[in-house]
PAZAPA-4460 file (N, C-alpha, C; in steps of 0.05 Angstrom, whole numbers, plus 32768, in hexadecimal, padded with zeros to 4 digits):
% residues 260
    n_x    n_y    n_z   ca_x   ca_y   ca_z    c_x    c_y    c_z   seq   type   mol
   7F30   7FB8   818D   7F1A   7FC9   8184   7F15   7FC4   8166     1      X     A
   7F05   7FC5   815E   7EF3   7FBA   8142   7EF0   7FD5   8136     2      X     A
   7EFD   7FD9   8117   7EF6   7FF8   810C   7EF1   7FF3   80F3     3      X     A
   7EDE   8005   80E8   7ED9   7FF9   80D0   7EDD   801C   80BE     4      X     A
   7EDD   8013   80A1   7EE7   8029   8091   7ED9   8023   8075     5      X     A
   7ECE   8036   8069   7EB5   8038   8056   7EBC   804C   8045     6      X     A
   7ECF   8046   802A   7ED1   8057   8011   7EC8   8058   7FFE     7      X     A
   7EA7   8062   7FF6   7E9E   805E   7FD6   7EA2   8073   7FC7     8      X     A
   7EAD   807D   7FB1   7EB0   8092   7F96   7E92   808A   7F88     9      X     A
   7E90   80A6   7F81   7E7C   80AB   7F65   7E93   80BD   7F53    10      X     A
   7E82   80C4   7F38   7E87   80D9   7F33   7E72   80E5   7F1F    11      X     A
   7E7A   8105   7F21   7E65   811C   7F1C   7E75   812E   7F0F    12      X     A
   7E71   8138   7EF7   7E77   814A   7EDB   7E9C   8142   7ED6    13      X     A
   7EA0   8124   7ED1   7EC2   8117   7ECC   7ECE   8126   7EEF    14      X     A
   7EC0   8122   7F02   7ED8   8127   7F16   7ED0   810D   7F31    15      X     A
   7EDB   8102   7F3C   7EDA   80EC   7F4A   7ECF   80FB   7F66    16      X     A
   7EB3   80FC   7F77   7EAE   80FD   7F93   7EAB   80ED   7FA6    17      X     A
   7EAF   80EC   7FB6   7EAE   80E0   7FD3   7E88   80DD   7FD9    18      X     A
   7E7E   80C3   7FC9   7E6F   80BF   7FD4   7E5C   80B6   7FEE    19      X     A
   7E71   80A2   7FFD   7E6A   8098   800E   7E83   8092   801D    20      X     A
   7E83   809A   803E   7E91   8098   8050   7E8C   809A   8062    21      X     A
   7E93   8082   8071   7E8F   807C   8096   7EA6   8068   8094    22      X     A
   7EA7   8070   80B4   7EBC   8066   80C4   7EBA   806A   80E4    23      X     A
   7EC0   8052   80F1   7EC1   8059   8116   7EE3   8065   8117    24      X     A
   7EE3   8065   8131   7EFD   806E   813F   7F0F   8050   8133    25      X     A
   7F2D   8059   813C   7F30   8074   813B   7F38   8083   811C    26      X     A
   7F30   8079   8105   7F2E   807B   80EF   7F23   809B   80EF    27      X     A
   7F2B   80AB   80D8   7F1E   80CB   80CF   7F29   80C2   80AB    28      X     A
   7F21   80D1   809F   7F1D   80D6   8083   7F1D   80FA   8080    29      X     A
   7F38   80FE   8071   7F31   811B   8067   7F34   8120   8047    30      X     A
   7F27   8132   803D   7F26   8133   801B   7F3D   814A   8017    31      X     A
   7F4E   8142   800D   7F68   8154   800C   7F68   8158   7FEA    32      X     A
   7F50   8159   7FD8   7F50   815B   7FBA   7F58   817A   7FB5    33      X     A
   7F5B   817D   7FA2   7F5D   81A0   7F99   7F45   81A9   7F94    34      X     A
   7F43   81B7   7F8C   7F1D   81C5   7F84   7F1A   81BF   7F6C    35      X     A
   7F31   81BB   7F5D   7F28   81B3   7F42   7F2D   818C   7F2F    36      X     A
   7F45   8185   7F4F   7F4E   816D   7F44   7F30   8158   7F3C    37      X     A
   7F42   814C   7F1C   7F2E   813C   7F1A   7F26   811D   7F27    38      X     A
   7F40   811B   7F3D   7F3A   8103   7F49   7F41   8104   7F6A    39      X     A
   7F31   80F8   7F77   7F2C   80FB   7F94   7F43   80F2   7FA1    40      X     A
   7F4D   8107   7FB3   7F66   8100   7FC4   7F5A   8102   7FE4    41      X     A
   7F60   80EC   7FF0   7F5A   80EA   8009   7F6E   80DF   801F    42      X     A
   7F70   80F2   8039   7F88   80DF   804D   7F6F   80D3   805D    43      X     A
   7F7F   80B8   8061   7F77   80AB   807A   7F84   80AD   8090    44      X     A
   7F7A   80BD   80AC   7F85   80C1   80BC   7F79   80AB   80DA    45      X     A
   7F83   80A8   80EA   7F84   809D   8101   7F84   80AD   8122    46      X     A
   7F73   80AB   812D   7F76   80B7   8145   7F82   80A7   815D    47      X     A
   7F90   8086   8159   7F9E   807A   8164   7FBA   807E   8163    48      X     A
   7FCC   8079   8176   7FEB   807E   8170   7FF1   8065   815E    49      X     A
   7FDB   8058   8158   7FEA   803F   8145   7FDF   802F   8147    50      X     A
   7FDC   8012   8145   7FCF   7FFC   8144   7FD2   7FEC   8160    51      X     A
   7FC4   7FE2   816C   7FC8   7FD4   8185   7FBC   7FC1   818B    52      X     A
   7FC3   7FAC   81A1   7FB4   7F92   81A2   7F9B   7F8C   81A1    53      X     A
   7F96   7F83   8194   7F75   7F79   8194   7F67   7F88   817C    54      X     A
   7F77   7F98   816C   7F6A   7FAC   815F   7F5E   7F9C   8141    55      X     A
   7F50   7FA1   8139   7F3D   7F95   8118   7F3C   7FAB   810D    56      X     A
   7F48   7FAA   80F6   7F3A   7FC0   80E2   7F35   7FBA   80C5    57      X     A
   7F16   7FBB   80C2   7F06   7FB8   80AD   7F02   7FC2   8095    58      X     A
   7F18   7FC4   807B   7F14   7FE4   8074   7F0A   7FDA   8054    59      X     A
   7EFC   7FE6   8045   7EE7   7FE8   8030   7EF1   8001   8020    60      X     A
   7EF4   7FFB   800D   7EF8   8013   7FF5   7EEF   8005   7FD9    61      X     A
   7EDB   8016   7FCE   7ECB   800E   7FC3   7EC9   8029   7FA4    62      X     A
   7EDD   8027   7F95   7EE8   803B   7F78   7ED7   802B   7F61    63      X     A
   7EBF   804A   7F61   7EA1   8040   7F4E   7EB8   8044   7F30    64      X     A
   7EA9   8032   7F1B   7EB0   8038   7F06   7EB7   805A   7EF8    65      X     A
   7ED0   8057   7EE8   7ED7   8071   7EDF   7EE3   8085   7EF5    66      X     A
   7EE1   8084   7F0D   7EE7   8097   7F23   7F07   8095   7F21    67      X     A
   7F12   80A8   7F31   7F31   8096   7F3E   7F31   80A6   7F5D    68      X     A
   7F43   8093   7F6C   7F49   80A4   7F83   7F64   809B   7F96    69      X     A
   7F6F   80A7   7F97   7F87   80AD   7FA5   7F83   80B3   7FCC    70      X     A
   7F91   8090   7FD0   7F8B   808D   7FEF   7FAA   8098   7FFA    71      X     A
   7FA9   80AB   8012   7FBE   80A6   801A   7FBF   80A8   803E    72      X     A
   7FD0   80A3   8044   7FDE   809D   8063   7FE6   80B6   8073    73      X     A
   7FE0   80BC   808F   7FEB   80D6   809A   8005   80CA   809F    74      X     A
   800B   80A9   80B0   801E   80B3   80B5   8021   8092   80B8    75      X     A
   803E   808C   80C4   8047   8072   80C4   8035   805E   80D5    76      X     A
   8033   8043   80D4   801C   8033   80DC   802B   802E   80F2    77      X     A
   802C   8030   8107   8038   8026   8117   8028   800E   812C    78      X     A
   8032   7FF1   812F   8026   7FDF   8135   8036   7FD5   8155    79      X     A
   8028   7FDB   816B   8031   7FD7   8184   803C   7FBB   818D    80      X     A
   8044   7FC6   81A5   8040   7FA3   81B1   8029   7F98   81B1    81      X     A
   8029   7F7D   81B5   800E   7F69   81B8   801C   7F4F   81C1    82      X     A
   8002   7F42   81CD   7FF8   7F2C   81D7   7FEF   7F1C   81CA    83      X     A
   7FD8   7F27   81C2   7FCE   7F0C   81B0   7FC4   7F1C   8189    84      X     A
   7FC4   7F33   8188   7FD2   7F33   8174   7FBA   7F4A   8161    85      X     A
   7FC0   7F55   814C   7FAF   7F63   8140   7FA6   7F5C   8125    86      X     A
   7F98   7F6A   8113   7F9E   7F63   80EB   7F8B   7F70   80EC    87      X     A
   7F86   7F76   80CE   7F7D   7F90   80B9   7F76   7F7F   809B    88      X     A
   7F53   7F8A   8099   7F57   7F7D   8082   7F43   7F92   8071    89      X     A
   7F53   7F92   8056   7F51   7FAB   8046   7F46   7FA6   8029    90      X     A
   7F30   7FA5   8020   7F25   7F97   800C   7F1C   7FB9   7FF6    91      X     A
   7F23   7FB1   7FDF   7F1C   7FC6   7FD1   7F0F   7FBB   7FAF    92      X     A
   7F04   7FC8   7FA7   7EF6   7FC9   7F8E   7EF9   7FE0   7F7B    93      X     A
   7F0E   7FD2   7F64   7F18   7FEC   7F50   7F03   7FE9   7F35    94      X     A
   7EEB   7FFE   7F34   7ED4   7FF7   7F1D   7EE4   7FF9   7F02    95      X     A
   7ED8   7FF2   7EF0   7EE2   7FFB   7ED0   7EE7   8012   7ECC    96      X     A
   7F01   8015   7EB8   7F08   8031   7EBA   7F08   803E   7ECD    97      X     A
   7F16   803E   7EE0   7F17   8044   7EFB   7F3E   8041   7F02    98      X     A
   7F46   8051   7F14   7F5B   8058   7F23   7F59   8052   7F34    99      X     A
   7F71   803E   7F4A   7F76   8041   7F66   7F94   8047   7F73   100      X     A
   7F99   8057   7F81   7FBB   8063   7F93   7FB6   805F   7FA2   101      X     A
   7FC3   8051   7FAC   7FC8   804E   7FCC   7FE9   804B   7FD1   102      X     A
   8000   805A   7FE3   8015   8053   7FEE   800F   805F   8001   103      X     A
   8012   8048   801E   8013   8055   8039   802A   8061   803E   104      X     A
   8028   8066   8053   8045   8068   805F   804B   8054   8072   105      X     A
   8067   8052   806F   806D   8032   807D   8067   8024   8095   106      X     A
   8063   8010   809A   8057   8005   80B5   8075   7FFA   80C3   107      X     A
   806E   7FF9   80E8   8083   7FFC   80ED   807B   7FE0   8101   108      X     A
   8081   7FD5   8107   807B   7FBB   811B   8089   7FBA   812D   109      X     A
   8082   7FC2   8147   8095   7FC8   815B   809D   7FA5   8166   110      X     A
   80AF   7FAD   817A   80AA   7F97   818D   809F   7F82   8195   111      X     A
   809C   7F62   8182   8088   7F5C   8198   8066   7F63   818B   112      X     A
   8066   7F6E   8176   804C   7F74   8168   804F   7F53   815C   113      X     A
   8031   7F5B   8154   8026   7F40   8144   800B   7F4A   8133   114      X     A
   8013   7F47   8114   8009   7F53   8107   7FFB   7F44   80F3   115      X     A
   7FE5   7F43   80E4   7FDE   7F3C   80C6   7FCB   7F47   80B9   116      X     A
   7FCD   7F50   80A4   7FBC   7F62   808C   7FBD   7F4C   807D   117      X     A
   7FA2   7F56   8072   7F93   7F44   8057   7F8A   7F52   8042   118      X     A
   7F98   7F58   802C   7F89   7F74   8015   7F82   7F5E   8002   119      X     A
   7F6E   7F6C   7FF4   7F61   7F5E   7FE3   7F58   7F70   7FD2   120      X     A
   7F61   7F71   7FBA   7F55   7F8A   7FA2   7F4C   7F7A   7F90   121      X     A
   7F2A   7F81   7F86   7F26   7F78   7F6D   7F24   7F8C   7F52   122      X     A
   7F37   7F87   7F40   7F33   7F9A   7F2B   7F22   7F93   7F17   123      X     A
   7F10   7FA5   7F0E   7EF7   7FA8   7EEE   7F0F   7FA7   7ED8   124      X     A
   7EFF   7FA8   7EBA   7F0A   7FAC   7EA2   7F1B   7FCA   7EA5   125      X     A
   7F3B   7FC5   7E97   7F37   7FE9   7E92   7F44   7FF8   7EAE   126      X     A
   7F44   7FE9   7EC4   7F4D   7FF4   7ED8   7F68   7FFD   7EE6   127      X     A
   7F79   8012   7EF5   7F91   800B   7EFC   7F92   8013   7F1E   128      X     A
   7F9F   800B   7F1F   7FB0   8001   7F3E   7FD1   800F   7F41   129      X     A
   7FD2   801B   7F51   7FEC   801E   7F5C   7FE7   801A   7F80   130      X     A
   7FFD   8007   7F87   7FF7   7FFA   7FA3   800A   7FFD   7FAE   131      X     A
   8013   800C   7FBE   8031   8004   7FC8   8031   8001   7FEA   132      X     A
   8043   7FEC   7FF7   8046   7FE9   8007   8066   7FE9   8017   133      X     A
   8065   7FF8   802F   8087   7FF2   803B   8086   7FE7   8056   134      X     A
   8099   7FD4   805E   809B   7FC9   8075   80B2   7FD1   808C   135      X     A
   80B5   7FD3   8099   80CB   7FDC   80AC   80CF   7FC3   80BB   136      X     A
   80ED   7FD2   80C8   80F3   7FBF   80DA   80F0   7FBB   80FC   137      X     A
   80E6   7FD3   80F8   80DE   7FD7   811F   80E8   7FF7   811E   138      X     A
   80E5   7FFE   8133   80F0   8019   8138   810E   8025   813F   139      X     A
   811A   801B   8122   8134   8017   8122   8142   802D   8134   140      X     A
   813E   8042   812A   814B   805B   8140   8152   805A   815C   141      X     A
   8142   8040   8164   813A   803A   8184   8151   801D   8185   142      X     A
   815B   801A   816E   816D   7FF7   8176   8152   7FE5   816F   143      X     A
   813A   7FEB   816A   8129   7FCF   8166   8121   7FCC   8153   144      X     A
   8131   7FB6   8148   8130   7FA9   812E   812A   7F8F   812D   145      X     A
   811A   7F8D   8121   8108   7F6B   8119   8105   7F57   8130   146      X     A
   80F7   7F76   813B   80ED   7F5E   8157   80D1   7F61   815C   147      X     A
   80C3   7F5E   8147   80AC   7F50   8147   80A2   7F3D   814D   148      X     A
   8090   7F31   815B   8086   7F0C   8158   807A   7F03   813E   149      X     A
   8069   7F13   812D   805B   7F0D   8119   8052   7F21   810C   150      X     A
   8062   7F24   80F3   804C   7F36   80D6   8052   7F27   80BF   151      X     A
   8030   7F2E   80BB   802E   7F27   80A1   8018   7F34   8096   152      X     A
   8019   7F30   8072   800D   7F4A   8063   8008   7F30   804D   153      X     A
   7FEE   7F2E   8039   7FEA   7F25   802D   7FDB   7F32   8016   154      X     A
   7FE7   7F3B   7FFA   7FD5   7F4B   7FF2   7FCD   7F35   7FD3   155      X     A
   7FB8   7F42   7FCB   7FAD   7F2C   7FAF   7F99   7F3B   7FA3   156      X     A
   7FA5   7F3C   7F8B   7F99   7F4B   7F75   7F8D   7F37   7F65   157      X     A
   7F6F   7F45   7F5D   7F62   7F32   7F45   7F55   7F49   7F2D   158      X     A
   7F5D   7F46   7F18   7F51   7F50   7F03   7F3C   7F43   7EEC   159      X     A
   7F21   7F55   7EF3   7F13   7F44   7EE0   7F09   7F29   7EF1   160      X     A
   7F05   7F28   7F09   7F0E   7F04   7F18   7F21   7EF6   7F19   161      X     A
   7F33   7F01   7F0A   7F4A   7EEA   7F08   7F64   7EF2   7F13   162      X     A
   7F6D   7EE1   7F26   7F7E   7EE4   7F2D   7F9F   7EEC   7F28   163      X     A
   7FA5   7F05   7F27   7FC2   7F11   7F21   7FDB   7F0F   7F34   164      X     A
   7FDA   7F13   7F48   7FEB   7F1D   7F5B   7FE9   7F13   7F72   165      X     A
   7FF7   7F0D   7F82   7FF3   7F08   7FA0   8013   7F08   7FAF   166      X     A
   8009   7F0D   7FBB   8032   7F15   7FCF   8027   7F10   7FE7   167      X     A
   8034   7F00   7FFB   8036   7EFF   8013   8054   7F08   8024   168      X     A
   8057   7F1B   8033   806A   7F26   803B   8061   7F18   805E   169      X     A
   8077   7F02   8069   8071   7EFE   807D   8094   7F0A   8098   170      X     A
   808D   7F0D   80AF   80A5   7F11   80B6   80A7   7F05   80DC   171      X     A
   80B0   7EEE   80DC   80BA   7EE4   80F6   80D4   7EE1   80FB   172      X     A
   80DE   7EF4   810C   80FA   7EF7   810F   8106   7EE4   811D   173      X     A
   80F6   7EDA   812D   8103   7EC0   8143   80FB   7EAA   8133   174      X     A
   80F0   7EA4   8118   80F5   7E8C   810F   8101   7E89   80F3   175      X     A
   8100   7EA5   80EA   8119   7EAA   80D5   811C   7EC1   80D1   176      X     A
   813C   7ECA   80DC   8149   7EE1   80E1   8148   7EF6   80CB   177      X     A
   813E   7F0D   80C9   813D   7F19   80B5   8155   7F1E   8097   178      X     A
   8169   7F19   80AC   8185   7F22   80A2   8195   7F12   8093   179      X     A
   8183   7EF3   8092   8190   7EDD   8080   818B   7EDD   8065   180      X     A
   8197   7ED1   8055   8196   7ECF   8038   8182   7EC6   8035   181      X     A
   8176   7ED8   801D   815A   7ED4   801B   8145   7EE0   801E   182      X     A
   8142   7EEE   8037   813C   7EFD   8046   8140   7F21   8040   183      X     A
   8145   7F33   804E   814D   7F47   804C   8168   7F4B   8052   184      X     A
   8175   7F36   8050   81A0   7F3E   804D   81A2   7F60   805E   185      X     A
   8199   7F60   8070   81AB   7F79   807C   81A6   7F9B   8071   186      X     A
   818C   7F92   806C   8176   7FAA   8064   8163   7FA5   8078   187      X     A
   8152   7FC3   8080   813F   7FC0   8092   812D   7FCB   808D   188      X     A
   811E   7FD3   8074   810C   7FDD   806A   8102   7FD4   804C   189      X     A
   80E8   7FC4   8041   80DD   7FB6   8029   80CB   7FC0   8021   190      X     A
   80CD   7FC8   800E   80BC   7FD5   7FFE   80B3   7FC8   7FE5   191      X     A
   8096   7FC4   7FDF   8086   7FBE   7FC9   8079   7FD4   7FBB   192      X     A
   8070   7FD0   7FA4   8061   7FE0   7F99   805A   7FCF   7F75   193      X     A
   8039   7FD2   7F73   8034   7FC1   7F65   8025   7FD6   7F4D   194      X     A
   802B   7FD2   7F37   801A   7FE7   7F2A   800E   7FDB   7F0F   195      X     A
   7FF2   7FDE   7F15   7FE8   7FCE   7EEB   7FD6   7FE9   7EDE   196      X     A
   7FE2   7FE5   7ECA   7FD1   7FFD   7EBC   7FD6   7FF5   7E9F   197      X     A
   7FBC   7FEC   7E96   7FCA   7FD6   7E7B   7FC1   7FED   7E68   198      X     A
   7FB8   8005   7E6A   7FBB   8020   7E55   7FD7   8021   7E53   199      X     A
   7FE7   8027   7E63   8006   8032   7E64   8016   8023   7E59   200      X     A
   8031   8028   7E4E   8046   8016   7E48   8055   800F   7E59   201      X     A
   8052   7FF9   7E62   805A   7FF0   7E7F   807C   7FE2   7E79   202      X     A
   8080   7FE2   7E5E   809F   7FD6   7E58   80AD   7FF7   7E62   203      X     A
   80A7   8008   7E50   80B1   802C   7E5D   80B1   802B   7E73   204      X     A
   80A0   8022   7E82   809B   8035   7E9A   80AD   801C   7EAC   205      X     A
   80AA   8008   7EAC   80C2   7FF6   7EBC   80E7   8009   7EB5   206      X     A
   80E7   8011   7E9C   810A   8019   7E9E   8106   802D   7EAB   207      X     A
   80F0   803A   7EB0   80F2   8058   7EB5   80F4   804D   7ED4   208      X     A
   80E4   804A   7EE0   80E2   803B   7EFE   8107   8034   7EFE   209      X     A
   810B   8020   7EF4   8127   8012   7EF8   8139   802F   7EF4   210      X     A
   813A   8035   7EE4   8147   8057   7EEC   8149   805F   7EFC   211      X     A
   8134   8066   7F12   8130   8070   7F27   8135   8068   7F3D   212      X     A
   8139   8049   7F3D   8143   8037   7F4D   8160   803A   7F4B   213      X     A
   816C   8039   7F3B   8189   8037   7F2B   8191   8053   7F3A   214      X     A
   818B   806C   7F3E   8193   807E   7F47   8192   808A   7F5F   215      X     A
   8186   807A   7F73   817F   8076   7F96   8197   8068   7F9D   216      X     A
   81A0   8075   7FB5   81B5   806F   7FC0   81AB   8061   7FDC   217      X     A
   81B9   8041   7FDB   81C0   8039   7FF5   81A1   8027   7FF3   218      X     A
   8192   8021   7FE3   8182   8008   7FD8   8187   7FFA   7FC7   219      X     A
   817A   7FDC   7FC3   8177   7FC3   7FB1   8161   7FC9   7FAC   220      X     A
   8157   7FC3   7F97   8140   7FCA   7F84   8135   7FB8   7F6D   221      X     A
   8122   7FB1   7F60   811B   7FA6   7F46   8103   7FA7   7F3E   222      X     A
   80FF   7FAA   7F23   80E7   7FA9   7F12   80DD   7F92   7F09   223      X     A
   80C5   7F8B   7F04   80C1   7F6B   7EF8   80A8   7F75   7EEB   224      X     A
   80A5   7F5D   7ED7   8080   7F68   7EC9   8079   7F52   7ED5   225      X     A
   805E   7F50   7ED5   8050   7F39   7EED   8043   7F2A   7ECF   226      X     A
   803C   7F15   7ECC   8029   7F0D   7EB2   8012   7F1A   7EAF   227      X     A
   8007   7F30   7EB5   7FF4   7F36   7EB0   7FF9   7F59   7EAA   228      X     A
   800E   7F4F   7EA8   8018   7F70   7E96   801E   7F88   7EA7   229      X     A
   801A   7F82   7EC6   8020   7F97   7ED8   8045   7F9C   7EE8   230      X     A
   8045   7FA8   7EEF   805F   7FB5   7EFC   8061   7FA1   7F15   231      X     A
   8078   7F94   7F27   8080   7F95   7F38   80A1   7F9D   7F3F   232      X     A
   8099   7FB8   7F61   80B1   7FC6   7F65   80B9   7FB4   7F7D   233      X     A
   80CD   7FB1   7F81   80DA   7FA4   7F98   80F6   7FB6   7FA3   234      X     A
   80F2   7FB9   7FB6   810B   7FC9   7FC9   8111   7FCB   7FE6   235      X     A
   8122   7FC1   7FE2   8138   7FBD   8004   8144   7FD4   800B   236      X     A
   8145   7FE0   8029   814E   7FFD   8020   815E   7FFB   8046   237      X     A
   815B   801A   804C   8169   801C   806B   8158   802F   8077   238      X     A
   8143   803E   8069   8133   804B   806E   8113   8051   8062   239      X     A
   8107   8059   8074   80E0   8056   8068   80DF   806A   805F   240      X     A
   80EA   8081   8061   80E7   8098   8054   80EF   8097   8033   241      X     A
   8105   8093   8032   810E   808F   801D   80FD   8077   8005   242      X     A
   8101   806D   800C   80E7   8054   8003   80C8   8064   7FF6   243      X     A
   80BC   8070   800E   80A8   807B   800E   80A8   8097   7FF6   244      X     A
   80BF   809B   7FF2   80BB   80BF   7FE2   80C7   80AB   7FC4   245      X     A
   80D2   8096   7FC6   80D5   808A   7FAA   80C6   807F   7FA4   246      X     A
   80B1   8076   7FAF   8091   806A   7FA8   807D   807F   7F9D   247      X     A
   8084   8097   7FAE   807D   80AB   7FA2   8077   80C0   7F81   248      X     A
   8098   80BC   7F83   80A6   80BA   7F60   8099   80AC   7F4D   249      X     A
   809B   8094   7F50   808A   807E   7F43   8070   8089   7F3A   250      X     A
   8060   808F   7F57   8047   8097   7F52   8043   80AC   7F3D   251      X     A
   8056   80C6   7F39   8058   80D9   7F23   8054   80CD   7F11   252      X     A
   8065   80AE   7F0A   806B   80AD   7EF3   8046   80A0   7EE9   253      X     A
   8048   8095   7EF3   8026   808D   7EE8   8011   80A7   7ED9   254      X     A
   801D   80BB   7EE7   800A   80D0   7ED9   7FED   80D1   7ED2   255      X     A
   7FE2   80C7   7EF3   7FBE   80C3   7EFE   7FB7   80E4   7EE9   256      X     A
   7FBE   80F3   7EF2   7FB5   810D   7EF7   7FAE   8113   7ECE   257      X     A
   7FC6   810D   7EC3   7FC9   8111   7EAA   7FB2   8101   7E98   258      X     A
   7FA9   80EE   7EA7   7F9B   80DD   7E96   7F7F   80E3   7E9B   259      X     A
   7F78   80EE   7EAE   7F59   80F1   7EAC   7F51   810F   7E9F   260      X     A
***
């Protein structure tokens, strides 16, 4: 099934609105802002139990200059079995002076799924990004672990046109075992999170991050500055939850709310 997803921001007296939105099944959009927040919070919800064969999803987010808006997830992505296979491709536009959040909640690749996402963010002058992404290993609870046939996630950041960032997270368990060196050593849960915000002091805000990493129990973790002056988080963990509410933290620390 073919779904497509349509997010444009304006904004009206310094507060960011939901200008434009459509979407087919099984896609919904709800505005979960405060009455007074000055930047637009929205969940993306799903009327599917999850992603399934044959499925396309087309998704568009489109953050007009000066706006910000904060995307988030009802609930974990969960990607079925398949045959011949699914992917998701997620293109967004961060205007000048402009804000974008996004951390889902983690995707889970069952069995036998076959997966690929394509993100593509272009950032304006002036702009910031917090992106975070987590991967699982199957539905561990159940004994199924990295028995997927195929995922993969490709994300690529350009600022200004020019190319910053790009990560490809691929995962075939039957042609290289998750658990070998190199790999995820005997962790079943990866977590990214990418953050540029060239207002902020991004040397601070890496110890502060590494702090917070430093004090989670039962993960590997690291901070890096990318050449273009932004954050990369990296973490191996045993759980998506956990992962997920320390992406969270992070997100505090940026302090969207404080700045507009």
């Amino acid at each position: 099934m073919y779904s497509e997803l349509q997010i444009n921001t304006a904004a009206r007296n310094s507060r960011t609105y939901l200008q434009h939105c459509y979407f087919t099944r099984p896609f919904k959009v709800a505005d979960i802002s405060g009455q007074h927040a000055p930047a637009l919070h929205l969940t993306l919800m799903s009327a599917s139990p999850g992603i399934l064969d044959g499925d396309e999803y087309d998704m568009n987010v489109n953050v007009a200059a000066g706006t910000s808006l904060h995307l988030y997830t009802q609930s974990y992505q969960r990607i079925f079995q398949m045959k011949s296979g699914a992917k998701q491709s997620f293109s967004v536009q961060v205007g000048a002076g402009s804000s974008f959040f996004y951390l889902p909640h983690p995707s889970v690749p069952h069995e036998n799924a076959v997966f690929t996402a394509v993100n593509k963010i272009r950032m304006e002058k002036d702009s910031r990004l917090l992106w975070g992404e987590i991967i699982t290993c199957g539905r561990k609870l159940s004994g199924e672990i990295f028995r997927c046939r195929h995922f993969q996630s490709t994300t690529e950041v350009r600022y200004e046109g020019r190319l910053v960032f790009k990560d490809v997270t691929l995962l075939e368990p039957a042609q290289i075992p998750a658990g070998e060196m190199g790999q995820w050593e005997g962790y079943t849960h990866q977590a990214s999170l990418y953050w540029q915000d060239l207002s902020a002091d991004m040397e601070e805000m890496a110890a502060t991050v590494y702090d917070l990493l430093s004090a989670e129990a039962g993960i590997r973790g690291g901070v890096s500055r990318t050449a273009a002056g932004a954050l990369l988080v990296r973490v191996l963990g045993q759980g998506g939850e956990q992962l997920y509410q320390l992406f969270k933290k992070i997100a505090l620390l940026a302090g969207e709310e404080r700045r507009l």
